[in-house]
C-alpha positions in Angstrom: 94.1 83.5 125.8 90.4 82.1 126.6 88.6 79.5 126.3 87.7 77.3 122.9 84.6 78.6 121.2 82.9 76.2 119.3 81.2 78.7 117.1 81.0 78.9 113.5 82.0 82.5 113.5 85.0 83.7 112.2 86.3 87.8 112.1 88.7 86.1 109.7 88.3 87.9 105.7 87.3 91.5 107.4 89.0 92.7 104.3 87.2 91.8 101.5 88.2 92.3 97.6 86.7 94.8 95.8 85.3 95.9 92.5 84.9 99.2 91.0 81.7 101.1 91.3 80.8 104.6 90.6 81.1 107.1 92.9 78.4 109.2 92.3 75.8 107.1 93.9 77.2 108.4 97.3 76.0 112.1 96.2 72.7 110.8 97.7 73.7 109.7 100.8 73.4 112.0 104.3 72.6 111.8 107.5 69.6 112.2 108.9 68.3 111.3 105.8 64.8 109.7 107.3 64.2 112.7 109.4 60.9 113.3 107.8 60.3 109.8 107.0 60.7 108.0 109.7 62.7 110.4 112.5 62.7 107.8 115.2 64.6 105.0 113.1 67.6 105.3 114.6 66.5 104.9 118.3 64.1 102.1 116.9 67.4 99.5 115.0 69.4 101.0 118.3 67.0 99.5 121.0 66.6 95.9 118.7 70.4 96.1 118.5 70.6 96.4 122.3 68.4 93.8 123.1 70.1 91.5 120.4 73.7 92.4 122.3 72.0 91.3 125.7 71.3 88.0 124.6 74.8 87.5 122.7 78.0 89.4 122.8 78.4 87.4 118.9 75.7 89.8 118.0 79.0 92.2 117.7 80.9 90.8 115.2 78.9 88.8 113.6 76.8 92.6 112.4 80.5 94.1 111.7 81.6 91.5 109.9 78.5 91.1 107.6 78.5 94.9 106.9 82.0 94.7 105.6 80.9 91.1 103.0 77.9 93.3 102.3 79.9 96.3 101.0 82.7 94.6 98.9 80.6 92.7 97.1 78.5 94.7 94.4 78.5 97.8 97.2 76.7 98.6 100.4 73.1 96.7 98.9 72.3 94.0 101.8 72.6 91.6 98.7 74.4 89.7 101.5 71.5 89.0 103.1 69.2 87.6 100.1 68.6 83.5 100.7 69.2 81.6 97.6 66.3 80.7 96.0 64.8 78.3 93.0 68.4 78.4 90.5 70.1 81.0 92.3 72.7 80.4 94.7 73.0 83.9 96.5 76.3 85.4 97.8 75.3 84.3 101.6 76.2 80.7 100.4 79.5 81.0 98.8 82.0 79.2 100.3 83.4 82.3 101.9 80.3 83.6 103.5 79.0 80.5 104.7 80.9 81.4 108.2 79.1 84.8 108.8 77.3 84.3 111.9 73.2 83.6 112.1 73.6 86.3 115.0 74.2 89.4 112.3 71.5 88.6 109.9 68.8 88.5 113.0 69.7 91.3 114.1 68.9 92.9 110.7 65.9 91.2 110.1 64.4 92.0 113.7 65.6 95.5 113.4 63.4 95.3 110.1 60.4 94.1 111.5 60.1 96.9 114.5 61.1 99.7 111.9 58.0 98.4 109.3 55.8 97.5 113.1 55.6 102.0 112.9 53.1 102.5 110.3 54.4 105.9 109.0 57.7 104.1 108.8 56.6 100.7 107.1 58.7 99.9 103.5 60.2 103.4 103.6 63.7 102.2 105.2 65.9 100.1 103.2 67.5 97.0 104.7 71.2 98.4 103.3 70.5 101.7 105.5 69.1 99.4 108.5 72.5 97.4 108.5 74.9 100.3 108.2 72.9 101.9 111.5 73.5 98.6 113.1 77.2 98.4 112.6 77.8 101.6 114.3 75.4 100.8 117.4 77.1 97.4 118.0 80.7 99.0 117.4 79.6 101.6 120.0 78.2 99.0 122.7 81.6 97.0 122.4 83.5 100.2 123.4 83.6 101.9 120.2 82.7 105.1 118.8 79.7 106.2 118.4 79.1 108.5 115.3 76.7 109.8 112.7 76.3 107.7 109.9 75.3 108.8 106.0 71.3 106.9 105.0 69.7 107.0 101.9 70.9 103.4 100.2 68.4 101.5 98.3 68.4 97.6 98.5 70.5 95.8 95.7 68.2 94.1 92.9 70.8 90.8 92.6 72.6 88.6 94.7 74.7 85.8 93.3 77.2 83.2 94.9 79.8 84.0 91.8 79.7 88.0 92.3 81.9 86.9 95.1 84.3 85.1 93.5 87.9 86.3 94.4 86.4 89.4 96.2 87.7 88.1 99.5 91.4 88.6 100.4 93.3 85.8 102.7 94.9 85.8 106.0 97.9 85.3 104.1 98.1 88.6 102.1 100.7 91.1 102.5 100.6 94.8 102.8 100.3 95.3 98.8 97.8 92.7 98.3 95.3 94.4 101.0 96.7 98.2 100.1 95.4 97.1 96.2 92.6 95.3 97.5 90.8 99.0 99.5 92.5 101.1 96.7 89.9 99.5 94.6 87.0 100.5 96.2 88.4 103.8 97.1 90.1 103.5 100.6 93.5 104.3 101.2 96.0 102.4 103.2 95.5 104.4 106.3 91.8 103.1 105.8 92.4 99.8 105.4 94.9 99.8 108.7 92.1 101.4 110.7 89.1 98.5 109.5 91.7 96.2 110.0 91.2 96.8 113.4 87.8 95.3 113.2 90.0 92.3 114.5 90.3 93.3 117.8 86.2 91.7 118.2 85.5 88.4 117.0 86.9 84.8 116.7 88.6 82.8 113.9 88.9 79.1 112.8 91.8 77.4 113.7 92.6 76.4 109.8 92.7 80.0 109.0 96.1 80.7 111.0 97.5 76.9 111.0 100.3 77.4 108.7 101.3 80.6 110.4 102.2 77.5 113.7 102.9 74.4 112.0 104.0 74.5 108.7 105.1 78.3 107.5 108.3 77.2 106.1 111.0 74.8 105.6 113.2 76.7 108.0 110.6 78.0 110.1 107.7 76.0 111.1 106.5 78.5 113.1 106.2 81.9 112.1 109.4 83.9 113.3 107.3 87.2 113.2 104.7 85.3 116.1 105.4 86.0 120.1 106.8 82.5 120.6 104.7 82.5 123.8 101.9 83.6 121.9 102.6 80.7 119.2 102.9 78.0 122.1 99.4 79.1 123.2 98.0 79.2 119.6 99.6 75.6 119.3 98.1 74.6 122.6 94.5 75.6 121.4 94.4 74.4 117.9 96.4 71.0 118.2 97.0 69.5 114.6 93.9 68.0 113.6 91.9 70.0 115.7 87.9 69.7 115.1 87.1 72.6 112.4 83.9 74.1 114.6 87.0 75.3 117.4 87.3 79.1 117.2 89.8 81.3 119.2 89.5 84.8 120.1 91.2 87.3 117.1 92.2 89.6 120.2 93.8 87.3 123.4 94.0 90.8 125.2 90.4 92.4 125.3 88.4 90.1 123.3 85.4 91.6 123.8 86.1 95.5 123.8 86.5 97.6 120.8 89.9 99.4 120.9 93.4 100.3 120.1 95.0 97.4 121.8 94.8 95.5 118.0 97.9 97.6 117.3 99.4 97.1 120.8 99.0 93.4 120.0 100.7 93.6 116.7 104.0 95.7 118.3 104.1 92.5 120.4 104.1 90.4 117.9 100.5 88.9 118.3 98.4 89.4 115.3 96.7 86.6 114.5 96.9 86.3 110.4 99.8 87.3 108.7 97.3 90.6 107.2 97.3 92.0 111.0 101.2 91.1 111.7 102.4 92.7 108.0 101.2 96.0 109.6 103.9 96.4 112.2 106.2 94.5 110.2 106.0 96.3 106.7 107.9 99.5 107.3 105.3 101.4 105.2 102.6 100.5 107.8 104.5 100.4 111.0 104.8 104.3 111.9 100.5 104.2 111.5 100.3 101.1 113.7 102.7 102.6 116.6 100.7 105.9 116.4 97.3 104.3 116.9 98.6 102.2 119.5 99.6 104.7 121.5 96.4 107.2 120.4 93.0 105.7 121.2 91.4 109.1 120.2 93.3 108.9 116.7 92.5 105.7 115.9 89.2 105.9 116.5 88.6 109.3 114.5 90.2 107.3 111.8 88.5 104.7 112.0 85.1 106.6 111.7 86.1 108.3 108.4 87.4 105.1 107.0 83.6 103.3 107.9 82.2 106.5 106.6 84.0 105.9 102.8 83.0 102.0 103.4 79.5 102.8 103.5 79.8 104.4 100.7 80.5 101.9 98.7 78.6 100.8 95.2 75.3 102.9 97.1 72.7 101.5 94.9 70.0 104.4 93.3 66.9 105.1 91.4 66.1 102.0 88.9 69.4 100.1 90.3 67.7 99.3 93.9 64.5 99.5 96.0 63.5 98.9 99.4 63.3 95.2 100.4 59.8 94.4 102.2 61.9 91.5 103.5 65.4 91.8 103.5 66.2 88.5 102.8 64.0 88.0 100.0 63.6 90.0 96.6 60.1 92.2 96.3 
């Protein structure tokens, strides 16, 4: 299963809550959409993202997992990434943010910096557009797939800690509590079953999967739908009273790759949180699990459409956003 990870990461709320934000803001969005603004930008947030993957494999999810708490809160706006400031407490310190990883706002903000270091280029890419490229490059250098992605987002102009109140779903939700949760913002089941898979990278906090192996119920202190083996193991890395900074890998197969074996995981009765192990065990969601798991190709084309409709999220346009000179500041 690996090692202990004292990191204070965790791939744990990859599905976040949503509001209800107008479509039409999307209508804007295409790709190559700097190609006569700045045409080398995505080689330029590519190379900072490799060199940022070099140093740290957390660079991975730690970027995908601050894309997705950027999007569900107010919209695809890199309001995530705004430090509080003077009376306002900004959404990267609410409670449920304060575990995304130091890793993915670097990478952002150093992307930044050697887009606006090319003159022609400098305060004409927005730091939304900057951290959609950067999901897809670090999803690609994990393994992933490697497609085109819609640009033309403008920063968001607010960032509050209470805008993300009860955005953020739980490990504990079942399949109609995250089905409601991506319906809101547009995505289908089938979508949220393919970001779901976001999982298969990443690491999670022992506290965020303890009832699932100490206390699930009065009959069952472990969860019956958990590999027992798998649940001895889990047990054997997150003792009761285990120090909080411990984080465990969300995938105990290929913890570092992006792929289909999420769902292969889940037929086995290994998903960590009981929102990955509903999948296979919610006969709604099961036939879609066993086909991905045994279709790496199908997954994956799914899961490129269903990132495509994420990033399309609340897109933020004319008076309603600009482009951030620094992207974790306001202009």
């Amino acid at each position: 299963m690996g090692q202990f990870h004292l990191l204070t990461i965790a791939l744990c709320s990859i599905f976040l809550s949503a509001c209800v934000f107008p479509e039409t803001a999307s209508a804007q969005l295409r790709q190559n959409y700097y190609a006569k603004i700045c045409p080398n930008v995505e080689n330029i947030v590519r190379g900072v993202v490799n060199t940022k993957f070099q140093q740290t494999f957390v660079t991975v999810p730690a970027t995908l997992r601050l894309f997705f708490h950027d999007c569900f809160v107010q919209g695809c706006d890199a309001s995530v990434i705004i430090a509080s400031s003077g009376s306002n407490t900004a959404e990267k310190d609410h409670p449920d943010n304060l575990s995304l990883a130091g890793d993915g706002f670097d990478t952002v903000i150093k992307a930044k910096a050697a887009v606006d270091n090319i003159p022609s280029c400098k305060n004409k890419v927005s730091c939304a557009d900057i951290l959609t490229m950067a999901t897809r490059d670090v999803i690609a250098l994990s393994g992933g797939p490697s497609y085109a992605v819609e640009l033309g987002r403008l920063d968001g102009l607010s960032s509050t800690s209470a805008s993300v109140n009860g955005k953020l779903p739980h490990p504990t939700f079942n399949l109609d509590q995250l089905t409601s949760l991506f319906a809101a913002n547009g995505l289908s089941r089938a979508d949220m079953i393919a970001l779901s898979a976001a999982h298969t990278l990443g690491f999670s906090h022992c506290s965020k999967f303890a009832n699932r192996i100490y206390n699930f119920s009065r009959q069952n202190p472990v969860d019956p739908t958990l590999d027992k083996t798998y649940a001895a193991q889990l047990q054997q890395m997150c003792p009761k009273n285990v120090d909080p900074r411990i984080a465990i890998n969300m995938d105990p197969v290929t913890p570092r790759k992006f792929d289909n074996v999420y769902y292969q995981n889940l037929q086995q009765g290994k998903g960590l949180f009981t929102s990955d192990q509903v999948l296979f065990t919610d006969p709604r969601s099961k036939p879609t699990v066993n086909a991905w798991a045994s279709s790496s190709s199908a997954f994956q084309n799914a899961f490129v459409q269903a990132m495509t409709k994420l990033g399309r999220v609340g897109v933020k346009t004319g008076r309603n956003g600009n482009i951030r000179r620094d992207c974790g500041a306001f202009n």
